[in-house]
C-alpha positions as CSV (number, residue, x, y, z in Angstrom):
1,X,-3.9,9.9,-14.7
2,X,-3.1,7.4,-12.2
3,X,-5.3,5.7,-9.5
4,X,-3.9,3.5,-6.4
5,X,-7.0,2.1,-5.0
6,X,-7.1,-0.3,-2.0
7,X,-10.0,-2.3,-1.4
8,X,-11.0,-5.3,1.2
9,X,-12.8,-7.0,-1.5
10,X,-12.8,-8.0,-5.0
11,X,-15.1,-5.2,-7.0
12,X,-15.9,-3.2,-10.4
13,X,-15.1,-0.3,-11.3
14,X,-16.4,1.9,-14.0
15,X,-13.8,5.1,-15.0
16,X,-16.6,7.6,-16.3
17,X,-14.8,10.6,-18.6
18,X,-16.6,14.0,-20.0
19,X,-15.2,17.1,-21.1
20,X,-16.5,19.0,-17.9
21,X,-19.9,18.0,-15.5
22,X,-22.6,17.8,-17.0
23,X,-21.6,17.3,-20.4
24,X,-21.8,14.3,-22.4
25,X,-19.8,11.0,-21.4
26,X,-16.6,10.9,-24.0
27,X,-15.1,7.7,-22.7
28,X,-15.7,4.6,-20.4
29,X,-13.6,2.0,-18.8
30,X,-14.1,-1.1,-16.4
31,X,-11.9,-2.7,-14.1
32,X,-12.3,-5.4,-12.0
33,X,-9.9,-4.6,-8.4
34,X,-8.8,-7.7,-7.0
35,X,-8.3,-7.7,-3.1
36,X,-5.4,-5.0,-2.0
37,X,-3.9,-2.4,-3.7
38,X,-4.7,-1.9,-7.2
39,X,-2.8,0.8,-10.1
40,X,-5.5,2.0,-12.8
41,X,-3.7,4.1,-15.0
42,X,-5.9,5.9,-17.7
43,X,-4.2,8.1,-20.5
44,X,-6.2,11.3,-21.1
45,X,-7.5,12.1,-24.7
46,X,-5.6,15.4,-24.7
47,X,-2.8,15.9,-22.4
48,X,-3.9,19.8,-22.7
49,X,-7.3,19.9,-22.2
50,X,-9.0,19.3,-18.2
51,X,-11.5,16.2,-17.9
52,X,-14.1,15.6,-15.3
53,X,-14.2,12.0,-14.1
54,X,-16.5,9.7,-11.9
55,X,-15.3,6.1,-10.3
56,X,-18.3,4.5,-10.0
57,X,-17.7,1.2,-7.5
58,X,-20.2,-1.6,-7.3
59,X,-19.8,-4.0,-4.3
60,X,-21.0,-7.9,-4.7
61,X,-24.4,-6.4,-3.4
62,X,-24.9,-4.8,-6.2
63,X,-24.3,-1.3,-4.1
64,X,-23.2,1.4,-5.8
65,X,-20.6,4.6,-5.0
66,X,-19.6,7.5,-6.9
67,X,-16.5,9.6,-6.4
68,X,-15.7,12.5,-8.9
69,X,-12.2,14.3,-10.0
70,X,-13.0,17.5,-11.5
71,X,-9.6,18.9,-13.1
72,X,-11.7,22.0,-13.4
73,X,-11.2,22.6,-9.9
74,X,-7.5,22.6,-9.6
């Protein structure tokens, strides 16, 4: 999977992986973005199998924000 994310600001980023929602986390990875456009690219455990993912973002404020990608969907 790859990720282009733009941001204004420097910030972390924590790459949450399960086997489907609700299950129990298989994998996590951080990143810290610098300011502008950033490439994450994450190599699945199985490129056969559908993940469920959430990008957790945390701002200098300590703020947080979740997004989710649910391969489950497509």
């Amino acid at each position: 999977m790859q990720l282009n994310i733009e941001t204004k600001q420097p910030i972390a980023v924590t790459l949450h992986v399960y086997d489907y929602e609700g299950s129990v986390q298989i994998e996590e990875n951080k990143y810290s973005l610098s300011m502008g456009v950033n490439n994450i690219v994450y190599n699945k455990p199985s490129m056969y199998e559908w993940y469920y993912y959430l990008i957790e973002y945390r701002d200098p404020l300590g703020n947080g924000y979740w997004y989710e990608i649910n391969e489950w969907d497509y």
